[in-house]
TIZAKE-242889 format. One record per atom (N, C-alpha, C): x, y, z; atom name. Coordinates in Angstrom, 1 decimal. Each point is the difference from the previous one (the first is absolute). Layout:
REM residues N
    east   north      up  atomo
       X       Y       Z     CA
...
END
This chain:
REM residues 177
    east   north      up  atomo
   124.0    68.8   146.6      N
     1.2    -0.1    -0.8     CA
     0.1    -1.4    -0.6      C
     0.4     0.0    -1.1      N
    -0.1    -1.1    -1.3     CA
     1.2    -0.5    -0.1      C
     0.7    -1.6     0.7      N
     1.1    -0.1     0.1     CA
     0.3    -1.1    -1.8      C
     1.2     0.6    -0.6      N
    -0.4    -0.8    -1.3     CA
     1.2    -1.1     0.2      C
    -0.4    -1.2    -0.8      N
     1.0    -1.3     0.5     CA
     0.1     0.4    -1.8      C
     2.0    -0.5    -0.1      N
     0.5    -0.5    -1.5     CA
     0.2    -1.0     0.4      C
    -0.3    -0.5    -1.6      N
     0.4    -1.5     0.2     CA
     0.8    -0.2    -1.4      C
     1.0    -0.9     1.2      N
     1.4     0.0    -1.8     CA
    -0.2    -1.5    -0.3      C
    -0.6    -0.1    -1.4      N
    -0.1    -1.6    -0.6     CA
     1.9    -0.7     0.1      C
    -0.4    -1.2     0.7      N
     1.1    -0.9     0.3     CA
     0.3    -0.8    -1.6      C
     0.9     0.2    -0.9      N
     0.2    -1.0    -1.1     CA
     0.6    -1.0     0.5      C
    -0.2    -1.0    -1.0      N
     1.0    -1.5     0.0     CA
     1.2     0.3     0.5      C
     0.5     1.0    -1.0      N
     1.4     0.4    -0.5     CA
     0.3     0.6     1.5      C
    -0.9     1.0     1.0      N
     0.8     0.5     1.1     CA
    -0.2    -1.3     1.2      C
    -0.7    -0.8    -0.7      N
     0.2    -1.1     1.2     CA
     1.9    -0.6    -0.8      C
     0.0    -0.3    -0.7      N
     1.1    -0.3    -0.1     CA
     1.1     0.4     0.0      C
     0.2     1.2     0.2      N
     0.9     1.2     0.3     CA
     0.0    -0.3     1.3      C
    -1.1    -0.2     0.8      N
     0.3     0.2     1.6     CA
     0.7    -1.0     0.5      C
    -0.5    -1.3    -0.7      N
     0.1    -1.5     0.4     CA
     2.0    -0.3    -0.7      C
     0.1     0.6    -1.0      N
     1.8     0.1    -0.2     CA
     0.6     0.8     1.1      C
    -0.6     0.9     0.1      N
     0.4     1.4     1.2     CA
     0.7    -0.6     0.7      C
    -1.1    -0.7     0.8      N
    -0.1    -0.6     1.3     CA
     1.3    -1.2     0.3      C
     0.0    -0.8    -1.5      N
     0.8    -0.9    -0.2     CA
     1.3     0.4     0.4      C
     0.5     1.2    -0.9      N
     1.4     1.2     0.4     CA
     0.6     0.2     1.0      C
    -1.8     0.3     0.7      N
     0.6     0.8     1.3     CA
     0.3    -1.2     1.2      C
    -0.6    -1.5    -0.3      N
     0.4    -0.7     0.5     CA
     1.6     0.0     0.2      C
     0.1    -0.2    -1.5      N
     1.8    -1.0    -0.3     CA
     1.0     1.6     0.6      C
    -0.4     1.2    -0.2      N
     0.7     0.7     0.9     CA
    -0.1     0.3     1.2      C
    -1.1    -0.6     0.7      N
     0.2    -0.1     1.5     CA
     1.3    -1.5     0.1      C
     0.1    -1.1    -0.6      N
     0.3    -1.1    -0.1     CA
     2.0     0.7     0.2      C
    -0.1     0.6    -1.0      N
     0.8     0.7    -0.8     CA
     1.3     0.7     1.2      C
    -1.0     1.0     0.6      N
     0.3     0.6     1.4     CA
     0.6    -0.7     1.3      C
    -0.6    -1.8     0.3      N
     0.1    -0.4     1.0     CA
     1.5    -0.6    -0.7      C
     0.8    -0.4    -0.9      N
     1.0    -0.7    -0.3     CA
     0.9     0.9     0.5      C
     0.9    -0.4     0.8      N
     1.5     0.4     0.2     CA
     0.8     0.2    -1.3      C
     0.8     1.0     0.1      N
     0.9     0.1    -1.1     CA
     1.5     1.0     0.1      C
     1.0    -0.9    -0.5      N
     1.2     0.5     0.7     CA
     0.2     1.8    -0.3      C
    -0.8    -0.1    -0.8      N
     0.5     1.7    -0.3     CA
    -1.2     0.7     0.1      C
    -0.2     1.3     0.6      N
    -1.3     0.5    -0.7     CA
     0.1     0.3    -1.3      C
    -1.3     0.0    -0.7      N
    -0.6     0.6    -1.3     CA
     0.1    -1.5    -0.7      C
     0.7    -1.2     0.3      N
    -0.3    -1.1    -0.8     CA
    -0.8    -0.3     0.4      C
    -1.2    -0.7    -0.7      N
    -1.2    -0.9     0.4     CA
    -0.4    -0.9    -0.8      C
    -0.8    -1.1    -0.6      N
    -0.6    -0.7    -0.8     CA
    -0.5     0.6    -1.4      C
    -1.1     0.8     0.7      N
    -0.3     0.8    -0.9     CA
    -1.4    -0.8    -0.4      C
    -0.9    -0.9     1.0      N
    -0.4    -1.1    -0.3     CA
    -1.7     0.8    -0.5      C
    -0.3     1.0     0.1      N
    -0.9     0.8    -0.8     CA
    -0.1     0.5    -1.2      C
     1.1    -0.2    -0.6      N
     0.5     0.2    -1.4     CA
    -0.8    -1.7    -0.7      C
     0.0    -0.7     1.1      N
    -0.7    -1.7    -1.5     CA
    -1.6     0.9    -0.5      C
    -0.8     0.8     1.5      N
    -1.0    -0.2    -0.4     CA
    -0.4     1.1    -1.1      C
     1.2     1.3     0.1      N
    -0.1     1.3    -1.2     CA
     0.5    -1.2    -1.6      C
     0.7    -0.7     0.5      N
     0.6    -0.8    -1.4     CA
    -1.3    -0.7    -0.6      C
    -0.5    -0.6     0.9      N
    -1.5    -0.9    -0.3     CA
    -1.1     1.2    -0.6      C
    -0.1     0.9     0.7      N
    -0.7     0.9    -0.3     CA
    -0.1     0.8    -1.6      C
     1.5     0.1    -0.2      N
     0.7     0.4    -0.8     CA
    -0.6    -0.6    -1.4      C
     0.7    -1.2    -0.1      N
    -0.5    -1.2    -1.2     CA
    -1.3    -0.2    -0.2      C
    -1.2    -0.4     1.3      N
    -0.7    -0.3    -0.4     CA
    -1.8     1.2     0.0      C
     0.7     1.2     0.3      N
    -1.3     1.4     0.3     CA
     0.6     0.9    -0.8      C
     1.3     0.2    -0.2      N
     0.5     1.4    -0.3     CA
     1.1     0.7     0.7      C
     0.3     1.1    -0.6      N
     1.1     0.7     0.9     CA
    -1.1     0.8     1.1      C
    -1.6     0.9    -1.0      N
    -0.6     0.8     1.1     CA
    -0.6    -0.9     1.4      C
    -0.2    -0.8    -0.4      N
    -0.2    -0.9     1.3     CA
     1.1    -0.5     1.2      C
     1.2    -0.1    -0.9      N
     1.4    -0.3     0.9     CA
    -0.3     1.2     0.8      C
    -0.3     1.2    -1.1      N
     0.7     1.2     1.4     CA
    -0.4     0.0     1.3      C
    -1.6     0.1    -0.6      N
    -1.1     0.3     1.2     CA
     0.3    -1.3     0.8      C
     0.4    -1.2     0.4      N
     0.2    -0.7     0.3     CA
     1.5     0.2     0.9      C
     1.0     0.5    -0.6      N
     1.2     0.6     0.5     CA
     0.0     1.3     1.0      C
    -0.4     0.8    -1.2      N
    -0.7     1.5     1.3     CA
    -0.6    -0.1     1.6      C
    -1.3    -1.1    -0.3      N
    -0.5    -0.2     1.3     CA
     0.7    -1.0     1.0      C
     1.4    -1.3    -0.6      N
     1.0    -0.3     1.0     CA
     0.4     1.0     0.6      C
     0.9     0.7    -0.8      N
     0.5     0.9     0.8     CA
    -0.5     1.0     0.9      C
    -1.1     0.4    -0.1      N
    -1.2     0.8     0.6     CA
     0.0    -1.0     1.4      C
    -0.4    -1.3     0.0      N
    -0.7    -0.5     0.9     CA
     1.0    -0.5     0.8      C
     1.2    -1.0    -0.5      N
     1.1    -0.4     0.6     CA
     0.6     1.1     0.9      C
     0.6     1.0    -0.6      N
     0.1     1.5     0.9     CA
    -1.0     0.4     1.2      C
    -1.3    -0.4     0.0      N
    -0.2     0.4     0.8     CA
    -0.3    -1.1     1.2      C
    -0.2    -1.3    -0.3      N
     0.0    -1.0     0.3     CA
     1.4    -0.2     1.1      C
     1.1     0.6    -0.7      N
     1.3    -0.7     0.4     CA
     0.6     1.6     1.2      C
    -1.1     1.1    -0.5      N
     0.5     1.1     0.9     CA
     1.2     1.3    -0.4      C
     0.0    -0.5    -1.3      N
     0.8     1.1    -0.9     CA
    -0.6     1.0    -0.8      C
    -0.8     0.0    -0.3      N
    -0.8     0.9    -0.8     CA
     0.5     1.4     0.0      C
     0.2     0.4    -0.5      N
     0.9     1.6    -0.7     CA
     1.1     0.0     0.9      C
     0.7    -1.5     0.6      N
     1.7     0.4     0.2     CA
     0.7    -0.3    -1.1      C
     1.3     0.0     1.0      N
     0.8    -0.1    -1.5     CA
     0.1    -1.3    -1.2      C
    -0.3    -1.2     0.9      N
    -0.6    -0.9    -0.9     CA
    -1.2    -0.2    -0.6      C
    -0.9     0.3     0.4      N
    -1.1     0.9    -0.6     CA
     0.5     0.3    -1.7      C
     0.6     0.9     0.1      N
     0.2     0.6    -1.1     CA
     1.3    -0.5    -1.5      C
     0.9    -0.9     1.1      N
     0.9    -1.2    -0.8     CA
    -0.7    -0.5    -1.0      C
    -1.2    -1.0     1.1      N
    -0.7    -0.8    -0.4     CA
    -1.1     0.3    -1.3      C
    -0.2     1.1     0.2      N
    -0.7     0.8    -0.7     CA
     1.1     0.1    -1.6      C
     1.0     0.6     0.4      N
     0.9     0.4    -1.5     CA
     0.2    -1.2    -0.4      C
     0.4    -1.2     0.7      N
     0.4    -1.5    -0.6     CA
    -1.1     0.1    -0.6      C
    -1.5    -0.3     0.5      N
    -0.9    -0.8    -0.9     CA
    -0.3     1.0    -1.5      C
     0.2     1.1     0.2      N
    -0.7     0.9    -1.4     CA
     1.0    -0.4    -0.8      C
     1.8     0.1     0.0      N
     0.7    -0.4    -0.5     CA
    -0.2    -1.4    -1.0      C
    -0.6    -0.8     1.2      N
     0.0    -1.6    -0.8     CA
    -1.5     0.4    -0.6      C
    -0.9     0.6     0.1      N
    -1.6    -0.2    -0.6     CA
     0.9     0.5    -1.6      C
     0.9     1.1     0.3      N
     0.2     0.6    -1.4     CA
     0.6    -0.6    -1.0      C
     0.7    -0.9     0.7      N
     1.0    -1.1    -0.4     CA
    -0.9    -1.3    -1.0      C
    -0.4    -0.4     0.9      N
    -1.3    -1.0    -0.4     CA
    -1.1     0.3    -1.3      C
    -0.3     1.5     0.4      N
    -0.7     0.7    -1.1     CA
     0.6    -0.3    -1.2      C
     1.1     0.8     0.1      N
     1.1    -0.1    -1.2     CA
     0.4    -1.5    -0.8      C
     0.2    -0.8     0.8      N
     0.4    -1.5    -0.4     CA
    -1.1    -1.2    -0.3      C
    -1.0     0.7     0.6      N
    -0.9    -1.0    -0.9     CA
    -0.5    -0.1    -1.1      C
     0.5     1.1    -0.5      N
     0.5     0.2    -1.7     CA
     1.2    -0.8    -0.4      C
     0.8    -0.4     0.7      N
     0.7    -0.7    -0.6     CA
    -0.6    -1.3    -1.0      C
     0.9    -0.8    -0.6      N
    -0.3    -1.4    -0.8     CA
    -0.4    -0.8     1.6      C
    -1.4    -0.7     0.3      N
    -0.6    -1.0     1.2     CA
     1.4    -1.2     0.0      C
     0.2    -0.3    -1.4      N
     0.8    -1.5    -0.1     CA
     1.6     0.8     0.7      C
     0.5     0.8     0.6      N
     1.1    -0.1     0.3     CA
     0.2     0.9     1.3      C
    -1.4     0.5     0.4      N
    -0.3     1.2     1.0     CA
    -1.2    -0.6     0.7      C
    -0.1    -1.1     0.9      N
    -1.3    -0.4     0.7     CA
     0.3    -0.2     1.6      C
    -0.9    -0.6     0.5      N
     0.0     0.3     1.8     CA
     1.4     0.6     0.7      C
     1.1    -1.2    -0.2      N
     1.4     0.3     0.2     CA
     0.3     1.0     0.0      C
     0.5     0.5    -1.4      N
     0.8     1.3    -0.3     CA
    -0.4     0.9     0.2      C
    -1.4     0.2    -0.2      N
    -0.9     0.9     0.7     CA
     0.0     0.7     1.4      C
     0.0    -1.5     0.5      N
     0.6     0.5     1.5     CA
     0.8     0.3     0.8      C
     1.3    -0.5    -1.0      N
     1.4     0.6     0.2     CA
     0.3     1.8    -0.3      C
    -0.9     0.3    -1.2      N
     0.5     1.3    -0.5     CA
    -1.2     0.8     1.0      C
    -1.0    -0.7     0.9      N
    -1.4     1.1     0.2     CA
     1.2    -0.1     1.9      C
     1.0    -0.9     0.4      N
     0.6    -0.3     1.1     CA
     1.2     0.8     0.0      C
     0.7     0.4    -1.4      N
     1.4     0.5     0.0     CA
    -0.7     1.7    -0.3      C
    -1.0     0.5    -0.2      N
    -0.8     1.1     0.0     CA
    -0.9     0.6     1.3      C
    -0.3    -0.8     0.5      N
    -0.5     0.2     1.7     CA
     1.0     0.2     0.3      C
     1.7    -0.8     0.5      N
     1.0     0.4     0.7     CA
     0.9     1.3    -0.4      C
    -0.4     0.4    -1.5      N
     0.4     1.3    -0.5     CA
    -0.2     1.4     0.5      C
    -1.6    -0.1    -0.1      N
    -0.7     0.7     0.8     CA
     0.0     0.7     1.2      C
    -0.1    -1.7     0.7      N
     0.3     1.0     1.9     CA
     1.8     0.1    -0.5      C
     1.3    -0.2    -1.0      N
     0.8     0.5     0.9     CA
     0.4     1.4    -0.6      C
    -1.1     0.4    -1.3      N
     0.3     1.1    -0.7     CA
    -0.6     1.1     1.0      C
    -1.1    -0.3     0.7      N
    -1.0     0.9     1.1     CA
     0.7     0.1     1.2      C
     0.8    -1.5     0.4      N
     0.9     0.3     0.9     CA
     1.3     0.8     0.0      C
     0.2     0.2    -1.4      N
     0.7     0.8     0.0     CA
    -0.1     1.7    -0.1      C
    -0.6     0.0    -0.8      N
    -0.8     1.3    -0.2     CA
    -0.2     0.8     1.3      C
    -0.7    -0.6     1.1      N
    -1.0     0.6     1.2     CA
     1.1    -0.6     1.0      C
     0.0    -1.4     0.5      N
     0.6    -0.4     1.4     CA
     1.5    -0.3     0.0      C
     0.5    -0.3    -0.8      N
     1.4     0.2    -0.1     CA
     1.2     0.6    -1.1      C
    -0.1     1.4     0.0      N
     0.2     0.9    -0.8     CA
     1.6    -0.7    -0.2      C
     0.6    -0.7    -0.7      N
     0.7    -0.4    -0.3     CA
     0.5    -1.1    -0.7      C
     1.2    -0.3    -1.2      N
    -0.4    -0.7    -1.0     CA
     0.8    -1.5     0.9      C
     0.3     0.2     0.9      N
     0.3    -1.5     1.0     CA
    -1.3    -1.0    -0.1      C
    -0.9     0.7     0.3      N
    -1.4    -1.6    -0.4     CA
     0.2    -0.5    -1.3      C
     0.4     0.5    -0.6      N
     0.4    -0.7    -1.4     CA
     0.7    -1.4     0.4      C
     1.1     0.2     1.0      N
     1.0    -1.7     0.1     CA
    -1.4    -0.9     0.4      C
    -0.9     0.5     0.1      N
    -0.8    -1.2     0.9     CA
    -0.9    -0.6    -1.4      C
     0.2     0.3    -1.1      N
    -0.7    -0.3    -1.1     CA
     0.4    -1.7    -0.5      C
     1.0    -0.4    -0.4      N
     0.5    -1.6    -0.2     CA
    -0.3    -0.7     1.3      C
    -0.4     0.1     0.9      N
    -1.0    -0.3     1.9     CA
    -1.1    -0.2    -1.3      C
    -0.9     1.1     0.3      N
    -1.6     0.2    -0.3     CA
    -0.2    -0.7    -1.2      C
     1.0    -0.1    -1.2      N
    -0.2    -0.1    -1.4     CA
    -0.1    -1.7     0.1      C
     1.1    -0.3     1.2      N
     0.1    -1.5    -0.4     CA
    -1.3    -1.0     0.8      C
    -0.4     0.9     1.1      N
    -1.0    -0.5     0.4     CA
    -1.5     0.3    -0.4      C
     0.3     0.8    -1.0      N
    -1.3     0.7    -1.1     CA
    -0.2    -1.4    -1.1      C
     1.5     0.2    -0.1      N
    -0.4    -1.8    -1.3     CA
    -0.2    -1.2     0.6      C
     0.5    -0.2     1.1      N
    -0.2    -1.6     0.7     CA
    -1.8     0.4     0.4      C
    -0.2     0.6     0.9      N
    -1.7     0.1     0.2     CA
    -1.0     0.4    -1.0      C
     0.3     0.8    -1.3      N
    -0.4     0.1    -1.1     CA
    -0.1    -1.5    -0.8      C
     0.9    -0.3     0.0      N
    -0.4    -1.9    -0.8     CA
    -0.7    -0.7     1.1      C
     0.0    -0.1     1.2      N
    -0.7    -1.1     0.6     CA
    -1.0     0.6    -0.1      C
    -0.3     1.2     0.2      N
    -1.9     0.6     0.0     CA
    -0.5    -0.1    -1.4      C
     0.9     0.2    -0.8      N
    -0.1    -0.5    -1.6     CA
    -0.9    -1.4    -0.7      C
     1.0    -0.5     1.1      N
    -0.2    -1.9    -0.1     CA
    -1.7    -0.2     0.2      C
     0.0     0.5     1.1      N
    -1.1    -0.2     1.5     CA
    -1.0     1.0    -1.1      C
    -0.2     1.0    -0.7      N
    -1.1     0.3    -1.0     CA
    -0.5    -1.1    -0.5      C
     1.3    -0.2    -1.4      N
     0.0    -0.8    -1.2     CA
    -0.7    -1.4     0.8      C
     0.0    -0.5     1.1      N
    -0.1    -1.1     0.4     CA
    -1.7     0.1     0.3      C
    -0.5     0.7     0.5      N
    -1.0     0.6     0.7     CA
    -0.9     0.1    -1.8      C
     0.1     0.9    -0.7      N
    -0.3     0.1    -1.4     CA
    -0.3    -1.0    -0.6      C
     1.3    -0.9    -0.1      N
    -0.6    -1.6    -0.8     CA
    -0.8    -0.8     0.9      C
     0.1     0.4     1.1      N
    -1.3    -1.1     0.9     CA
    -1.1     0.1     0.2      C
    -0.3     1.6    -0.1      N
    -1.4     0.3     0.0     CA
    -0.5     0.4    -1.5      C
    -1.1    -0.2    -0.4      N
    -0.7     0.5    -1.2     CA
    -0.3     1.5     0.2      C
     0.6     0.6    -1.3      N
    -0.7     1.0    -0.2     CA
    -1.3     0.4     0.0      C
    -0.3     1.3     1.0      N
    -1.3     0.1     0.0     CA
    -1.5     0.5    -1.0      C
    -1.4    -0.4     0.1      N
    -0.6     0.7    -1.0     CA
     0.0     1.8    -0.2      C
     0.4     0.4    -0.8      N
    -0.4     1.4     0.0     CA
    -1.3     0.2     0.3      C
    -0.4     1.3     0.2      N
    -0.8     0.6     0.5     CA
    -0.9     0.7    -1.3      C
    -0.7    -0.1     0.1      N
    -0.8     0.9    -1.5     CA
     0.0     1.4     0.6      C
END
């Protein structure tokens, strides 16, 4: 019997998908260990590296980059297909669509910041539209939206900042032929 070995060629590009990945699923373990007075507020401190990703690879690289946080953080943290699992899941597609969308905007008036404000006030849309939909069939989670919204904009600008800051310090990298 003829055992046959595949072999899948490693690119640049999936080393660097792995090596952002990794980055993610750091700042969301990081992310996890912070106390926080309410649940569902957090930092959000995984969003610098989808933002970095963002500006300087693409949106298809943010995703794969996004998809596999959540993939790995979930399973990492022991949630994987619960119900946060699946929050986490609708916030991030919400903000990738968001992101998609707005980096069409004009760069001179739509960059790291605002970015991260509208890809932050879209992730907390998300889980509370899914939370509403599936876990709390009622339009009461709504009061909790000026909560989530106002802590969507204060952590959306500081992870904003913390890109834009990160971006001007490091040099853009060589493309890849």
């Amino acid at each position: 019997m003829t055992r046959s070995v595949i072999e899948l060629a490693v690119t640049p590009e999936d080393r660097r998908v792995a090596w952002l990945a990794t980055a993610a699923v750091g700042l969301s373990l990081v992310d996890a260990a912070i106390p926080t007075p309410l649940p569902g507020i957090k930092p959000g401190l995984a969003n610098i590296v989808t933002l970095i990703v963002l500006l300087r690879y693409g949106w298809g690289t943010a995703v794969w980059v996004s998809v596999l946080r959540v993939l790995a953080g979930s399973l990492l943290l022991g949630y994987f297909l619960a119900p946060g699992f699946f929050l986490s899941a609708a916030g991030t597609t919400l903000s990738l669509l968001t992101l998609g969308l707005a980096r069409h905007l004009p760069a001179r008036w739509f960059g790291p910041v605002s970015l991260s404000i509208l890809a932050a006030l879209a992730h907390i849309g998300g889980q509370l539209l899914l939370a509403r939909a599936w876990l709390i069939p009622h339009d009461g989670v709504f009061l909790l939206l000026p909560v989530f919204a106002a802590a969507a904009l204060f952590f959306g600008t500081i992870n904003g900042l913390i890109a834009a800051k990160l971006l001007a310090d490091s040099p853009a990298p060589e493309s890849t032929p």
